[in-house]
C-alpha positions as CSV (number, residue, x, y, z in Angstrom):
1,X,51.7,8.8,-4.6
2,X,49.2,10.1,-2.2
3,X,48.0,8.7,1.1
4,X,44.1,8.6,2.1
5,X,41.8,7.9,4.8
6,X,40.6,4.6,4.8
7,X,43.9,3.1,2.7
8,X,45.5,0.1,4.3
9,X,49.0,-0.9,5.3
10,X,50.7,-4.2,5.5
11,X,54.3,-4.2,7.3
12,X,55.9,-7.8,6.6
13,X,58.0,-7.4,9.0
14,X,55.9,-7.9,12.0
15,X,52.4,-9.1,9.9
16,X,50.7,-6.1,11.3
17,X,47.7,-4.7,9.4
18,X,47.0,-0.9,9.6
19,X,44.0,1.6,8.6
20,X,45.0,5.3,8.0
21,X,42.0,6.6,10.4
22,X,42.9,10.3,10.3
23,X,45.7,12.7,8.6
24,X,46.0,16.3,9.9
25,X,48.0,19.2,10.3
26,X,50.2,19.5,12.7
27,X,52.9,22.8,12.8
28,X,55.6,20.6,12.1
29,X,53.7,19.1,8.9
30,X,51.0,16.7,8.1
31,X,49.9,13.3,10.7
32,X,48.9,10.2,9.8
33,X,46.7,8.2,12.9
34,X,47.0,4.5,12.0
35,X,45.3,1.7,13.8
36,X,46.9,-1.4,13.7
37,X,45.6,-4.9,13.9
38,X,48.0,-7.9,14.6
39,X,46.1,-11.5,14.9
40,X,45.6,-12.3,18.6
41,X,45.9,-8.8,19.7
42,X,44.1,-6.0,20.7
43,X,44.4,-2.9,17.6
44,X,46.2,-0.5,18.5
45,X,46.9,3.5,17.3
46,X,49.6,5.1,16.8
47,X,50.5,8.4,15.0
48,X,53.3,9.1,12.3
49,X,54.0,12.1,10.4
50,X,53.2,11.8,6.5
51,X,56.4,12.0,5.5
52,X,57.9,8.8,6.9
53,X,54.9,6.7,6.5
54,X,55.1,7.6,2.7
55,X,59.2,7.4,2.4
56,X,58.2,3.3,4.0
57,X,55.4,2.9,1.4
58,X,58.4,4.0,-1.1
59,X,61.0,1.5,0.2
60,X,58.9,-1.4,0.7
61,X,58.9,-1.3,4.6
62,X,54.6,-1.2,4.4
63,X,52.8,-2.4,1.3
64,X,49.9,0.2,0.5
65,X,46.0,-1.4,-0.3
66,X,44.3,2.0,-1.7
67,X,40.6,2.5,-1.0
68,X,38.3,2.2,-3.8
């Protein structure tokens, strides 16, 4: 599984929709930039690193919507 620009996130948890806006290098490995969009809020951006974004897509924590 491979994470894109432009693929979108759902996290149950708190009904939050996110957009992967950017993913770059960083020394200490590869950045994801996600903004996130909860109804009747402001989005907001936050940055993860690649691997723990991917390790939730793998356990269920975010459901993945690739882009086409």
């Amino acid at each position: 599984m491979k994470l894109n620009v432009g693929d979108v996130l759902f996290e149950s948890m708190s009904q939050n929709i996110g957009a992967i806006t950017k993913i770059f290098n960083h020394p200490d490995g590869k950045i994801i930039k996600i903004r996130w969009q909860m109804e009747g809020h402001l989005p907001h951006d936050t940055e993860h690193s690649y691997k723990k974004v991917l390790r939730c897509v793998k356990n269920g924590e975010y459901e993945l919507t690739p882009k086409f």
